[in-house]
N, C-alpha and C positions, 0 to 999 in steps of 0.2 A: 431587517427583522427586529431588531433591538431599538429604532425610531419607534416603531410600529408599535412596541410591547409600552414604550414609554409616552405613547398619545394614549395607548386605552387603560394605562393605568391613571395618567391624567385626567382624561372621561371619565372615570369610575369614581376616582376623588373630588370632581367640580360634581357629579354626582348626588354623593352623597353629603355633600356641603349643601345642595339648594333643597333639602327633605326639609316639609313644612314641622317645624318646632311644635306646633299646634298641636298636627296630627299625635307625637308621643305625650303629651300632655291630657290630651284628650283623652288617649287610653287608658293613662295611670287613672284619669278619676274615673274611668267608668269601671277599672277592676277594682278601686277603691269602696266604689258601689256593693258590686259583688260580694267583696268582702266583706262587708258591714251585713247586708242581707245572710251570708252565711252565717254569720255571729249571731242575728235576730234567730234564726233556725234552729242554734245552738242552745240559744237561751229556750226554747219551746222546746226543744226537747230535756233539759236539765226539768223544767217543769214536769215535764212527762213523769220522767224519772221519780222526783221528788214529790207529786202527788200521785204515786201509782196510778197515771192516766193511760191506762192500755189504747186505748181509742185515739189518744192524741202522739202516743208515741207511734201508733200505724199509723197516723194523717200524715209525718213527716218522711216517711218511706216512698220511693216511689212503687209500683204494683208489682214490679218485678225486684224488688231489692232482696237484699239478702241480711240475714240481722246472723251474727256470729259471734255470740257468748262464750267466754272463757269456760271450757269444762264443759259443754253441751251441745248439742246437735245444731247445726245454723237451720235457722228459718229462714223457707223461700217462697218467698210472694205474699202478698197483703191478708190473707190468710192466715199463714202458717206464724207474720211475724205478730199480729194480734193475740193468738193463740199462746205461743214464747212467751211477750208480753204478760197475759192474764197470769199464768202459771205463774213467772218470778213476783210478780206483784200478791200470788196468795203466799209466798215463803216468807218475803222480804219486804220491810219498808226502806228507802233512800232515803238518806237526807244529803247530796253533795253537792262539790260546787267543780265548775270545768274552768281549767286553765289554757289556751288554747296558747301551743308552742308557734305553731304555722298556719297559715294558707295558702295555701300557690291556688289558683286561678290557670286556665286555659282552655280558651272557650264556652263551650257548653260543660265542660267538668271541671271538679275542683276537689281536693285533699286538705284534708286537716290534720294536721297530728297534734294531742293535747294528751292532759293528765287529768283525773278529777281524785278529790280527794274526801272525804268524812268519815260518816259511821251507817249500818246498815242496822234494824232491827231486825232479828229473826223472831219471824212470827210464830214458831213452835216453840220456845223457852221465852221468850219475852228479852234475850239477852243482846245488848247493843254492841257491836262490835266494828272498829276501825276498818273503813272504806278507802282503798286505794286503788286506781288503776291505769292503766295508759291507753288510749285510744288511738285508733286509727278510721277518719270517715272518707268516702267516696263519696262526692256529690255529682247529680249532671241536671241539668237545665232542663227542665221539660216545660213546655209553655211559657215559660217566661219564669216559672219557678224555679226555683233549688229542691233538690227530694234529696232524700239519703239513698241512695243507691246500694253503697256495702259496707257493713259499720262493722268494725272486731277491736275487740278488747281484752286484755290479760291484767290480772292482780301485780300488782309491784311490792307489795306484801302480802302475806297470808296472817 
């Protein structure tokens, strides 16, 4: 019993000694893809943001996402997050910028956790006030694309 354990752990380690070097090489640059792709999505939606583009912060959604604002009811599905969208865009103007902590990758989905930081205008006093928050995004792969899938955020100051 104990030759026995000591051949198939022998096979197990001749093994994984002859995995093609390639094949992990290959994968890192295609999640390094990924990742870069997520970041270009990131950047389109900070635009969204920062020119009150309701229409372009829904294009980055997928149809069934969910948009989940600090302090207000989540919007669900491509509708409801347009809607979301227009409403904070007649309060608030943005001006921020996103610091993006992480991305892990796996598969067809992918997480980011980030921080953005500036100032907001509020469009009833005219009064500019310091913008901070911390993010959380869901992404998953449809067609070949990245969407946002579930995006939630909280204030890190008030």
């Amino acid at each position: 019993m104990k030759r026995l354990l000591t051949v198939a752990f022998a096979m197990l380690l001749l093994a994984s000694c002859n995995q093609d070097p390639n094949q992990s090489e290959n994968k890192d640059v295609m999640v390094k893809l990924e990742k870069e792709r997520i970041g270009n999505l990131l950047e389109d939606y900070k635009k969204s943001l920062n020119t009150s583009d309701a229409k372009l912060a829904q294009s980055l959604y997928a149809k069934d996402g969910i948009f989940m604002p600090s302090g207000a009811p989540s919007a669900i599905g491509a509708d409801n997050i347009l809607k979301s969208y227009e409403f904070i865009f007649s309060q608030i103007q943005l001006n921020i910028e996103f610091y993006i902590d992480e991305i892990l990758v796996e598969e067809d989905f992918a997480y980011v956790t980030s921080s953005s930081k500036g100032t907001t205008l509020i469009q009833a006093t005219g009064e500019t006030v310091p913008e901070e928050n911390r993010e959380l995004f869901v992404f998953e792969k449809m067609d070949g694309d990245w969407k946002i899938a579930r995006y939630m955020f909280n204030k890190t100051k008030s």
